[in-house]
MARGUNU-180996 format. One record per residue: x, y, z of N, C-alpha, C in turn. Coordinates in steps of 0.2 Angstrom, whole numbers, plus 5000, padded with zeros to 4 digits. Layout:
BEGIN
XYZXYZXYZ
...
END
This chain:
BEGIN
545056205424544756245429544856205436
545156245442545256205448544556205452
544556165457544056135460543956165467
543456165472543456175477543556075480
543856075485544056025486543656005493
543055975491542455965493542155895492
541755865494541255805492541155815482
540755875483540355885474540955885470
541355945469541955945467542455885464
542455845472543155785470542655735467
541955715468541555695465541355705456
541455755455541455775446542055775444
542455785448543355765444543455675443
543055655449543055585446542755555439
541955585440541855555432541755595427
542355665429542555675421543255595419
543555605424544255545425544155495422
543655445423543255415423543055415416
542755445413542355455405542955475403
543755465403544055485398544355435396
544955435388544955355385545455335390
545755275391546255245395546855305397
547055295390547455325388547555395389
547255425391547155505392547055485401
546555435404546555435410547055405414
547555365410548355335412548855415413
548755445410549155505413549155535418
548355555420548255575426548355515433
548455485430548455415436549355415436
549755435432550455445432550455505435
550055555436550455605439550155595446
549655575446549555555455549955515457
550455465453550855405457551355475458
551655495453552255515452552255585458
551655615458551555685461551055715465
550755675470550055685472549755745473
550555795480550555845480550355895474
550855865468550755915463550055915459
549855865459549055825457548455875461
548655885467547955925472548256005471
548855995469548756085468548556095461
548656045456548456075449547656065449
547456015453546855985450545956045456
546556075463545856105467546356165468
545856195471546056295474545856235481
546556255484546756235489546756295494
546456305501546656335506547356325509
547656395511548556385515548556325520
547856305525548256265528548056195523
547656185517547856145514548356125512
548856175508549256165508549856145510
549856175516550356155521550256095526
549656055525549555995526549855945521
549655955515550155905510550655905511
550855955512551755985512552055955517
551755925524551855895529551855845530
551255815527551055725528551455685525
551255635528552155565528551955545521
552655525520552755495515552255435513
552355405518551855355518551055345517
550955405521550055425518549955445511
550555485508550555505501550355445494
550955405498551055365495550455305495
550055295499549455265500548955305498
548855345497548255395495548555385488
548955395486549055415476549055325473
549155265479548955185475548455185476
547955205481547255175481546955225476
547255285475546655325469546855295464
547255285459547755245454547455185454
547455155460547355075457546355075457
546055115459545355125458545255165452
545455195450545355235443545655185439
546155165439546255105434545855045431
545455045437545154985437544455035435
544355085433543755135431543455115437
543655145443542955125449543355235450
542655225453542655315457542955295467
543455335468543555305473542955335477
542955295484542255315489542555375495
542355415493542555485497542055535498
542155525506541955555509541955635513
542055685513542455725518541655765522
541755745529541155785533541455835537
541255895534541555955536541156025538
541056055541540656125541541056215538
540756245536540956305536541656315542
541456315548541856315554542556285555
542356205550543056175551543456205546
543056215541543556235536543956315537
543456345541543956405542544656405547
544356375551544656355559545256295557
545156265552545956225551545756175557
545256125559544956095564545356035562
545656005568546055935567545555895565
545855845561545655795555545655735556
545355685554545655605554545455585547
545955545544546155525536545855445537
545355435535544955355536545155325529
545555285531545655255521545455175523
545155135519544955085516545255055511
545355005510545754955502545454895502
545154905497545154805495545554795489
546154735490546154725485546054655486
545754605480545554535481546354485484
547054515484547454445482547654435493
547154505495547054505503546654505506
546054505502545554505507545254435507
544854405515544654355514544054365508
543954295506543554265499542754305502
542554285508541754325509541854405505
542354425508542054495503542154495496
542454455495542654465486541954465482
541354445484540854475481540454525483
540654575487540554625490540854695487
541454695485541954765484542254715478
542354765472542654745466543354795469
543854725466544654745465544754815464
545354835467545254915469544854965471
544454935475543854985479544555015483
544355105483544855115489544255175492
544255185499543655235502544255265506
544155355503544255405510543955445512
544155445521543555495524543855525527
543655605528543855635530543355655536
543555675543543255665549543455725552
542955785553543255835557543155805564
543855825569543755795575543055835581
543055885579542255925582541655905580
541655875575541055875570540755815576
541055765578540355715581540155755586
540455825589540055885596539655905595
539355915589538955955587538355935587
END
């Protein structure tokens, strides 16, 4: 069943993810490396300009978004995801800012290594109106 792609939503796909054996959760972690795009169309009911946002974003945000979920789900952590949005934004396609966060230990200085466990990765999603309100 596909998801509304939402706080609650991406929140319960994580600890279905999460509560499955490795080995069942190693696959979905292989189709997000291999297919991120193909991963958010099977996994939510995505809106057009949903869509048409994956279909646009760089290579390189892909590519960062589908190691930091992968190496957080690997590590069984829920990634920290955020999206603040209204009715409004969501209909209105309101420009966006992609907040992404990574710890990984072999770079972070030594103070936070007992703060955030290896593979912590946080995204936030920020409608640009939302602070007007």
């Amino acid at each position: 069943m596909k998801r509304t792609f939402d706080q609650a939503d991406v929140n319960n796909l994580q600890k279905e993810v999460l509560a499955l054996p490795y080995a069942e959760r190693l696959v979905i972690i292989n189709f997000i490396m291999s297919d991120f795009v193909g991963f958010m169309m099977a996994y939510f009911e995505l809106r057009l300009s949903q869509i048409q946002y994956l279909n646009t974003m760089s290579l390189a945000l892909k590519t960062e978004l589908s190691i930091g979920i992968a190496d957080s789900w690997n590590n069984t952590l829920a990634v920290d995801f955020q999206k603040e949005s209204s009715s409004v934004d969501e209909e209105e396609d309101t420009p966006k800012d992609i907040i992404l966060s990574r710890y990984n230990s072999s770079s972070t200085p030594a103070v936070t290594s007992n703060l955030l466990p290896t593979g912590y990765f946080s995204i936030r999603i920020v409608y640009r109106n939302s602070a007007y309100r």
